[in-house]
C-alpha positions as CSV (number, residue, x, y, z in Angstrom):
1,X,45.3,-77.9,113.6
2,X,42.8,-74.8,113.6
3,X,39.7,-75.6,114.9
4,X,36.7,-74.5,112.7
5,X,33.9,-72.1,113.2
6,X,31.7,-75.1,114.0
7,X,33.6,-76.8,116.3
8,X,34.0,-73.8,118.5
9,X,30.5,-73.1,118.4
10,X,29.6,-76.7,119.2
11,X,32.6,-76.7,122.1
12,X,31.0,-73.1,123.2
13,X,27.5,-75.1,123.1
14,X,28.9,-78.0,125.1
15,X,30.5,-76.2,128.2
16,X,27.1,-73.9,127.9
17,X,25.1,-76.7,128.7
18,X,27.6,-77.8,131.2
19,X,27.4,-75.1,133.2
20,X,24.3,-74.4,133.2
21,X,22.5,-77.7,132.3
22,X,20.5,-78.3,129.8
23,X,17.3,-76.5,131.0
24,X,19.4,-73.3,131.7
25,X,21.0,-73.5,128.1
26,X,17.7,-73.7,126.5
27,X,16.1,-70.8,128.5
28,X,19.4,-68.4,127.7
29,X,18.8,-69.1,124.1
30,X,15.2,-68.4,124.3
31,X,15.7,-65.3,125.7
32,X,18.5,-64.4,123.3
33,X,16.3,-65.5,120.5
34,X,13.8,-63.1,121.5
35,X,15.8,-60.5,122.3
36,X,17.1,-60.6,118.5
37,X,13.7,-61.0,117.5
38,X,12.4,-57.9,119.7
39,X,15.4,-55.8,117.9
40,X,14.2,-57.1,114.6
41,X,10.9,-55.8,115.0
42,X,11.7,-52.3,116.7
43,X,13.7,-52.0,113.7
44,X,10.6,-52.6,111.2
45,X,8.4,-50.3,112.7
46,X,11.2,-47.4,112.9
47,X,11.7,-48.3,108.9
48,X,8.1,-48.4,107.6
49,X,7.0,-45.2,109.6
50,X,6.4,-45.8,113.0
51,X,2.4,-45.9,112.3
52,X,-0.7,-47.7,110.9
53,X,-0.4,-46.8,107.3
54,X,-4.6,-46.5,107.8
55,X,-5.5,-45.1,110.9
56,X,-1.8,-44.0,111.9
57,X,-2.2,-45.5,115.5
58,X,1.6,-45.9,116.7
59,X,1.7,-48.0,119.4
60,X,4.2,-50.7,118.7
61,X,1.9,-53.4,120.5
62,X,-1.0,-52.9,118.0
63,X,1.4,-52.8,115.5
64,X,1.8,-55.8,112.7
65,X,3.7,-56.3,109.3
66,X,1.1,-56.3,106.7
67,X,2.0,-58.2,102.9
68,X,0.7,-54.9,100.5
69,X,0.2,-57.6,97.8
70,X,-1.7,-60.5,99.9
71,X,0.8,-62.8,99.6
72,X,1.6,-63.3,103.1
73,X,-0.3,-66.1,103.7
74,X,0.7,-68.2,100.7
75,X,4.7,-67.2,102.2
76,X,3.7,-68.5,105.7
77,X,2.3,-72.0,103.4
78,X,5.4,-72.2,102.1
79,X,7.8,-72.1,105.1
80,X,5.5,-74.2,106.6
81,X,4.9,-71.4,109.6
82,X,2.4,-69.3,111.2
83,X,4.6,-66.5,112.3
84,X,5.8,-63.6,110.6
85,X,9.6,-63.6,112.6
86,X,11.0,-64.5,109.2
87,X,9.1,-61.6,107.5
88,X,10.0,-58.9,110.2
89,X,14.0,-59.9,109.4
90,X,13.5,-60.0,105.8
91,X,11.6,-56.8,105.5
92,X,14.9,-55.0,108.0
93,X,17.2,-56.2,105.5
94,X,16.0,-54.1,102.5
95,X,13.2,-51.6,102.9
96,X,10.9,-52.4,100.3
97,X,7.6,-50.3,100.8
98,X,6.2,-51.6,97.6
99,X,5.6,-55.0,99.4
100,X,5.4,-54.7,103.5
101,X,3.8,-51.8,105.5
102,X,2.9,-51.4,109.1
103,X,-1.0,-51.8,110.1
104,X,-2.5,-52.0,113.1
105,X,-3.6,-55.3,114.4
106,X,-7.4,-53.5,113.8
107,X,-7.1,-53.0,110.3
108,X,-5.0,-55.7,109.4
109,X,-7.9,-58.2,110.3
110,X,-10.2,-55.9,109.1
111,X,-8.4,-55.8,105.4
112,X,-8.4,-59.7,105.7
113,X,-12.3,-60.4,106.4
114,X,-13.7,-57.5,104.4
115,X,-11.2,-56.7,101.7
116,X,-11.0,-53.4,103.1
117,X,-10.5,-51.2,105.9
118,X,-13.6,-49.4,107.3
119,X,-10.9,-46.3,107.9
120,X,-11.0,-46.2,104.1
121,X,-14.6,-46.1,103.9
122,X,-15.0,-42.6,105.7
């Protein structure tokens, strides 16, 4: 009999955890986890422009997913999260401009407490 996807995953899991106990197995995901979410990210910046979309600063530290409608909040609410690695995969998989863009972490929270961006004000 053939085994199935899951089982060989679970079997892969097992000797995983064998080898390297289960301290060691849980520190290789985590680093594969974000290593997929690092790629994920790099990926949404090089999509939406490299750049705020306000003040155009390009550093990808500084550099956040902004919800062009305001809806990302009520999304987080819903998931029951506080993060946006969901939304960084979400927005790779189809480039939707109309509804993510990039903003710096400066504007972002500036958008959120005023409404606007004092870049916009100028």
């Amino acid at each position: 009999m053939s085994k199935t996807a899951k089982q060989k995953r679970e079997e892969y899991r097992d000797r995983q955890i064998e080898l390297l106990g289960i301290d060691g197995w849980r520190k290789q995901l985590c680093e594969k986890h974000l290593q997929y979410l690092k790629r994920k990210f790099d990926k949404f910046i090089e999509m939406y422009g490299g750049k705020c979309a306000c003040c155009g600063e390009s550093e990808p530290g500084f550099l956040t997913l902004e919800h062009k409608n305001g809806t990302g909040g009520d999304i987080r609410k819903s998931k029951n999260t506080n993060n946006n690695q969901g939304e960084y995969i979400e927005a790779c998989k189809e480039y939707r401009p109309d509804k993510y863009e990039i903003l710096c972490y400066n504007c972002n929270l500036a958008k959120r407490r005023l409404g606007y961006c004092p870049h916009t004000k100028k």
